[in-house]
N, C-alpha and C positions, 0 to 999 in steps of 0.2 A: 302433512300438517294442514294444507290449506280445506281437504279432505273434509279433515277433523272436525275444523273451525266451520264449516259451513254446514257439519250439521249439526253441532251445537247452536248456532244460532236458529236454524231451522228447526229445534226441537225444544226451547228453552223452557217453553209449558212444561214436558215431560219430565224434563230436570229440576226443577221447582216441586213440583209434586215429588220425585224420589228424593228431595232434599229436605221436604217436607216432613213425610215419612221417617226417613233417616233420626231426622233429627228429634221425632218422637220414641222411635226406637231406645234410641240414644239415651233420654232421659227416662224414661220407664227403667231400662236395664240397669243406670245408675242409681235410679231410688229403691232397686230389689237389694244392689251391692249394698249400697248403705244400709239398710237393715238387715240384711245377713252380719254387716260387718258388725252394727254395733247393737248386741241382743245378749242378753245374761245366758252363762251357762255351766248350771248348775253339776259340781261332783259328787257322787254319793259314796263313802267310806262307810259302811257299816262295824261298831265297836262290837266285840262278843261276849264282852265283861257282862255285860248289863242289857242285852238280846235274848230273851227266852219266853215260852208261851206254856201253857198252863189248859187241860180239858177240865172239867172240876165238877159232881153234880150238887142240884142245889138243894136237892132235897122233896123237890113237887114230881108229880106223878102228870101224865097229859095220857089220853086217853081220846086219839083220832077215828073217826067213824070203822071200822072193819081192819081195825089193824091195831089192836088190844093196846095191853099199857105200856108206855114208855119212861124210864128213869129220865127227869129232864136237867139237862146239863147245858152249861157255857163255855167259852172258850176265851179267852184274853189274850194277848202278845203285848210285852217290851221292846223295845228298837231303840237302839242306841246308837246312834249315827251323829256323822261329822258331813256338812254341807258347804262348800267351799266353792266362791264363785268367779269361776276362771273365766267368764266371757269378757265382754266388753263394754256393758251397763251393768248398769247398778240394778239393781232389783229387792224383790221382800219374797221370802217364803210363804208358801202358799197351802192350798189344801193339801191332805197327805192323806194315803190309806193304803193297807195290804191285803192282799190276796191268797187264798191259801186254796188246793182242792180237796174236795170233800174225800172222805174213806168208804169210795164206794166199790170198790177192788176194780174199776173201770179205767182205762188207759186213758192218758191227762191229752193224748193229741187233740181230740174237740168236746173236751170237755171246758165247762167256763169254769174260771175261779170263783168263789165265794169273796166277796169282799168286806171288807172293816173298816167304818170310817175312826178318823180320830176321836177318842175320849176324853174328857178329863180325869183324874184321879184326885184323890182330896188327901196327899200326903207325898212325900220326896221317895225316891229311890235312894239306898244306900248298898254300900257293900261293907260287910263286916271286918273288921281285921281285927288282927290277933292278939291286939292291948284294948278292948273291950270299946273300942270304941268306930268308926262308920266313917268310909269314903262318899260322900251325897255326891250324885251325881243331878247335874241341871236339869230341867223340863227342857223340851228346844221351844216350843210353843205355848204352852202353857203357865201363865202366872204362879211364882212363883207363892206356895199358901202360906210360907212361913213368914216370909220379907215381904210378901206381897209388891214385888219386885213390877213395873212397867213390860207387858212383855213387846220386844221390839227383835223383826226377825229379819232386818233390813240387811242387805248386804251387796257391800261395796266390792267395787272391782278387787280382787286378789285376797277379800278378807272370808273366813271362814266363821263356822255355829256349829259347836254340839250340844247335843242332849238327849234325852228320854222322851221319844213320843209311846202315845196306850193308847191302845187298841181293845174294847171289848164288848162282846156279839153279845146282840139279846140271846133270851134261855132259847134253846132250841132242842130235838126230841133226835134220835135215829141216827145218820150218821155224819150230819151237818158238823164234822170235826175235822181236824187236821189229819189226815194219812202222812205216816210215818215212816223209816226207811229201816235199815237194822240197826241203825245205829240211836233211833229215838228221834232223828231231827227229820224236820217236815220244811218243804221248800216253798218260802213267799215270795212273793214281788212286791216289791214298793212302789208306789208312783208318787211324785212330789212335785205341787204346779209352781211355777213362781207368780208373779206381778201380773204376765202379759199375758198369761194360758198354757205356758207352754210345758209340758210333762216331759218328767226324768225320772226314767224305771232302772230300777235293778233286783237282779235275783240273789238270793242267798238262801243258806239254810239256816235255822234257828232249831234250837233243841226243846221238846214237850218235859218239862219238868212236873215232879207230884206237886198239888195245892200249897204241900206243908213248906216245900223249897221256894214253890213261889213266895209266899208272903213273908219269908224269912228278911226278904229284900226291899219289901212293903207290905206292910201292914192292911194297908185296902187293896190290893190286888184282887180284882175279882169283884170288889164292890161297891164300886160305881155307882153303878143302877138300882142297887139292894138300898143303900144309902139314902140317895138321891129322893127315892120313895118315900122312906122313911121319915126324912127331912117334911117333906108334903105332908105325909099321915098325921106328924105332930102336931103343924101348922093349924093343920084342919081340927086335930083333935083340940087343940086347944082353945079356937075360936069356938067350938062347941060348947064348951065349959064357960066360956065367959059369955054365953048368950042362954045359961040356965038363970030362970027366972023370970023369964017373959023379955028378955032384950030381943031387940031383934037389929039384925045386920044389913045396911045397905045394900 
């Protein structure tokens, strides 16, 4: 003991400094715990009711330098998912998008996915039933067009959100589609950010239905962007008409 003590006191610098240390250690490691401890984290339940995608053409013809004509077609996806936040913060849903690989008969190991950001649509998802009348299913993010409902995607420790996110790619030519399996369905990935950045993937399969199934379910399926346009053309058209006569426009 007495040993000990003499070189403790003989090295006290030393010990200061490792205690120094220490004690920096100490607090870094516990503000990493505390933020592992307390960070949302987010479940993804994919529904199948109301999950399906759609190849479709539009009708326009594209015609690339040495590689003759192309029938030109889109592709859109449904998702109907259940978000449930078992961390330990509260958080808000974030950006969302899917993944799909192209049908280029190419093996998917280092191939990239094509990806999809979210859409809006300008009508509800329903499912039909047998007394002539329609299950609507929610938007998850999107305002709702009927109620024109607040959309709010906050979620509290242990509380859960579903709905219908849409997904739909600009016109694209060749084989910029979903590859298929035998059974018709094509494999996505999801990614869904919350609050902080943080991303939560999941794989599933989803089935390519014909146009006429799609829109059975929604009426705008597929025309988003065909709309969306249209909206514009009018606008425009009609400013034109009220500036016949010599008016002119700021």
């Amino acid at each position: 003991m007495e040993e000990i003590k003499n070189w403790l006191n003989s090295n006290i610098g030393v010990l200061n400094v490792i205690i120094f240390f220490a004690t920096l250690a100490v607090g870094f490691l516990s503000g990493i715990f505390k933020s592992i401890v307390k960070r949302p984290r987010f479940n993804i339940r994919i529904i199948p009711k109301m999950t399906y995608g759609s190849v479709f053409l539009t009708g326009e013809k594209h015609t690339p330098p040495k590689f003759g004509t192309y029938d030109v077609h889109k592709t859109a996806f449904v998702v109907y998912l259940e978000i449930t936040n078992r961390g330990t913060a509260d958080s808000s849903i974030g950006k969302i998008r899917v993944g799909y690989y192209k049908d280029d008969g190419k093996s998917t190991i280092f191939q990239k996915r094509i990806w999809m950001t979210e859409s809006n649509i300008l009508d509800l998802f329903a499912i039909p039933t047998g007394d002539e009348k329609s299950l609507v299913t929610p938007h998850l993010r999107q305002v709702n067009p009927e109620t024109e409902d607040r959309y709010n995607g906050f979620l509290r420790i242990g509380n859960s959100k579903n709905g219908t996110c849409y997904f739909e790619q600009s016109s694209s030519w060749g084989n910029h589609y979903p590859r298929r399996d035998e059974d018709g369905n094509t494999e996505l990935k999801i990614e869904i950010k919350d609050a902080f950045g943080n991303k939560y993937i999941k794989k599933f399969k989803a089935p390519i239905v014909d146009f006429d199934k799609a829109i059975r379910y929604n009426p705008k399926f597929g025309m988003t962007h065909f709309l969306l346009d249209k909206d514009v053309k009018d606008i425009i058209g009609k400013q034109d008409k009220e500036n016949i006569g010599g008016e002119t426009s700021e």
